[in-house]
N, C-alpha and C positions, 0 to 999 in steps of 0.2 A: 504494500500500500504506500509507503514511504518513497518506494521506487516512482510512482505515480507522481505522488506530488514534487520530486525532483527531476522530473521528465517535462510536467507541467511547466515546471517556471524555469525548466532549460528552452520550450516554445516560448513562452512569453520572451524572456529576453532574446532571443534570436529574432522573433516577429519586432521587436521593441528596437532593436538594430537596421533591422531591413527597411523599418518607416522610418527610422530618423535620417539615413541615407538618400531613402526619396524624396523625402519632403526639403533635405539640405539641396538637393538638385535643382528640385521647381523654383526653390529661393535663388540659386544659382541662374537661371536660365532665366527666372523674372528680371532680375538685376541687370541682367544683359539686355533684354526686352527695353528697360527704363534707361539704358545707356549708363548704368551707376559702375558695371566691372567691363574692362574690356574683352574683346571673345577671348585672346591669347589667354589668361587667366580666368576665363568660364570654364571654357576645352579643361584646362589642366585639371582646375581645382573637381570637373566632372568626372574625367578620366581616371582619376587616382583612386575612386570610389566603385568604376564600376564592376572590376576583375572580384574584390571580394563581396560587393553585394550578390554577384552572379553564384560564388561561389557558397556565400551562408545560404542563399535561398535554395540548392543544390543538397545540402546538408539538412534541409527544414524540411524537404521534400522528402529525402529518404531517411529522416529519421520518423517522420510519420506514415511512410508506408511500412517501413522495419514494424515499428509498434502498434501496428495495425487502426489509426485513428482514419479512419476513411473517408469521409468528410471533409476534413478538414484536409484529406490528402488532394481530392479532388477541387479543392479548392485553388491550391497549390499546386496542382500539375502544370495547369494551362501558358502560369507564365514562368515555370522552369521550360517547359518544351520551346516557348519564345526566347529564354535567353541561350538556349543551348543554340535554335537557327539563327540568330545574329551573331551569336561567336563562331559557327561553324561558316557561313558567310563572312566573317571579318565587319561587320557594320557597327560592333558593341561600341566601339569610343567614337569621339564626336570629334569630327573633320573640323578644324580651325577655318579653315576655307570656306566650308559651306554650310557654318554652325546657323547664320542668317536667313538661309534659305530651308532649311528642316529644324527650325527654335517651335515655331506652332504645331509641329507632328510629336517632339522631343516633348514638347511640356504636355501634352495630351496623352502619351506614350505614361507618362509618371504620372500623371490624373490618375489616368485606370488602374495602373499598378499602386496608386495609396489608397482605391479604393477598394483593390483586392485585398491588402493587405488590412484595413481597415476589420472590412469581414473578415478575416482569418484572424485577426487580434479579437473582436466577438468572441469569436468558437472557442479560440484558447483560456478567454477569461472564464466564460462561462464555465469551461471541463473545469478550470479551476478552482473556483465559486462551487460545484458540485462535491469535487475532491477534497476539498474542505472541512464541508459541510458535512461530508459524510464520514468520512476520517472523525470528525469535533463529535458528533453525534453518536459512534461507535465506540471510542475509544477514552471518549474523556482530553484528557488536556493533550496537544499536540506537541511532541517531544519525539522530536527525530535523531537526535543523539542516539537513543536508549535504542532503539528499533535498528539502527545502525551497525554499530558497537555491538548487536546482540549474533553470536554467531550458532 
């Protein structure tokens, strides 16, 4: 049971990762929209972000098919199979060149993905709000040390 709720809040913070990543982007890609950063330093500061977002989202995916959350796997499939076709095409990092010409596809690309991930941060609260609940209500006080340590 312990397992469970250290699997739970290893989702949360991975999800909790992935949105602050995208959301730091859309800020990124807005600012360039309002002229406030210039592209050579949009590109960069987007770039350096997106190999390990690609790759926690990659790990979020099969750590929830490994432990069979289904839902919340299919939730999650759709835009690991997108980031696998843009890196397997080469399109994942953003053209300095032609960052002005795909900025309105790029910020709507991250729309969708904060709203996926939005929903997927739901499901995982919720499992956990449940895990909780039912852990507190079975067992009394919640002391994962003792459950740990116990061999």
């Amino acid at each position: 049971m312990v397992s469970a709720l250290i699997l739970s809040v290893t989702f949360l913070i991975i999800n909790i990762l992935l949105f602050a990543s995208t959301f730091y982007q859309v800020l990124i890609l807005s600012d360039l929209e309002a002229d406030y950063v210039n592209m050579y330093e949009a590109a960069s500061q987007i770039n350096r972000w997106i190999l390990p977002e690609f790759v926690l989202q990659g790990v979020l995916t099969l750590l929830l098919l490994v432990t069979g959350h289904w839902i919340m796997f299919l939730i999650s499939v759709p835009l690991t199979c997108y980031h696998v076709m843009l890196y397997i095409k080469k399109r994942h990092l953003i053209d300095v060149t032609e960052i002005f010409r795909v900025i309105g596809a790029e910020k709507k690309y991250r729309l969708v993905k904060l709203g996926l991930l939005s929903i997927l941060f739901l499901c995982v609260i919720f499992r956990f709000l449940v895990l909780v609940t039912f852990y507190h209500s079975q067992y009394g006080e919640l002391d994962i040390r003792s459950s740990i340590l116990e061999f």
